[in-house]
C-alpha positions in Angstrom: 0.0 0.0 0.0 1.3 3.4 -0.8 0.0 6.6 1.2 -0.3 9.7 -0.5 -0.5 12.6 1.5 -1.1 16.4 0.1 -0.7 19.3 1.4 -3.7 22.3 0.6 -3.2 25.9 1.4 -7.0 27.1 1.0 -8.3 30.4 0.7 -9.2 32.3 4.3 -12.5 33.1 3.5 -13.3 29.7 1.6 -13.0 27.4 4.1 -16.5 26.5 4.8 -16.6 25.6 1.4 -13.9 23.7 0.8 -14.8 21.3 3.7 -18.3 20.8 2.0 -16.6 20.0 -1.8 -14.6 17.5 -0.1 -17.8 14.8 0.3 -18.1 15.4 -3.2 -14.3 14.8 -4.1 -14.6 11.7 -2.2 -17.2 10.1 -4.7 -14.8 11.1 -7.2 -11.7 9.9 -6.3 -13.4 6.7 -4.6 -14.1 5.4 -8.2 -9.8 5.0 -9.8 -9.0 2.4 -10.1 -6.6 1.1 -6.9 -7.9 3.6 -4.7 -8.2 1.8 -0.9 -8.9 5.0 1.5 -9.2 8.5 2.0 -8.8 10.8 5.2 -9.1 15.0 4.7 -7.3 16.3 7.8 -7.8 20.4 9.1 -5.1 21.7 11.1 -5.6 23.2 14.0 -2.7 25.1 14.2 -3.4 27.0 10.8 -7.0 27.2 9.9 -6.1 27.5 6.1 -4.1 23.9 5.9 -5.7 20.7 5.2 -4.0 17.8 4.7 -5.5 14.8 2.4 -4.1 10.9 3.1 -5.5 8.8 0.0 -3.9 4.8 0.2 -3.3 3.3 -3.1 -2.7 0.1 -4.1 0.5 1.3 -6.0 2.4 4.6 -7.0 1.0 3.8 -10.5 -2.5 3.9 -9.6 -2.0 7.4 -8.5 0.5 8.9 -10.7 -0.5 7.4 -13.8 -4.2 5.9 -13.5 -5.6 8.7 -11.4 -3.6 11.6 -12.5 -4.0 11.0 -16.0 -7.6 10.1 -15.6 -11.1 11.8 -16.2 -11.6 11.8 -12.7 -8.2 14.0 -11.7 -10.3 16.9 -13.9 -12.9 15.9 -12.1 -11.4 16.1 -8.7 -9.1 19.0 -9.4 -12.2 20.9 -11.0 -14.2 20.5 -7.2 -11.6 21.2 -5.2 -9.0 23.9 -7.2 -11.7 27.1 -6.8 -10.6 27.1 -2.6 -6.5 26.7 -3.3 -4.6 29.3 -2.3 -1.9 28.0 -3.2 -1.1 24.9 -5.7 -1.5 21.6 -3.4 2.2 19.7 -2.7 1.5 15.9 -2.7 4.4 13.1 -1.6 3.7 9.2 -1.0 5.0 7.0 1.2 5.6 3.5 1.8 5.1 2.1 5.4 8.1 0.6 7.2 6.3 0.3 10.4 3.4 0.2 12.1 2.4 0.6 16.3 -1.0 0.7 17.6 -2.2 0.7 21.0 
């Protein structure tokens, strides 16, 4: 499993917003192919960063089948009206795990 995690910088007085596009940016991405999970995260720190955790089967299904999909214009077209700032997204592989 590969965890992708982006970073959004949203717009101070689109917040509200934002939040309620992401149930529909779920749909979207919930239909690629590999897709396993999905977690939008707000900071409480600073009110204008959200962070998104998506698990893919692979890299590929992301980089490739998502991102060069009908459903990345999909998702980009909900969500890109709120960014500040153009989103920064890394994946990761886990190494290990600890759970109480």
């Amino acid at each position: 499993m590969i965890l992708e995690i982006a970073t959004f910088d949203i717009k101070a007085d689109s917040i509200e917003q934002f939040m309620g596009a992401c149930e529909e940016a779920k749909a979207v991405v919930s239909m690629a192919k590999g897709f396993q999970g999905l977690e939008f995260q707000h900071c409480l720190e600073t009110k204008t960063k959200f962070v998104v955790l998506i698990s893919w089967e692979t890299i590929e299904d992301h980089t490739i089948g998502f991102r060069e999909s009908e459903l990345f214009v999909q998702w980009r077209a909900i969500l890109s009206p709120f960014f500040n700032n153009p989103p920064v997204a890394e994946h990761f592989k886990c190494i290990t795990i600890l759970n109480k």
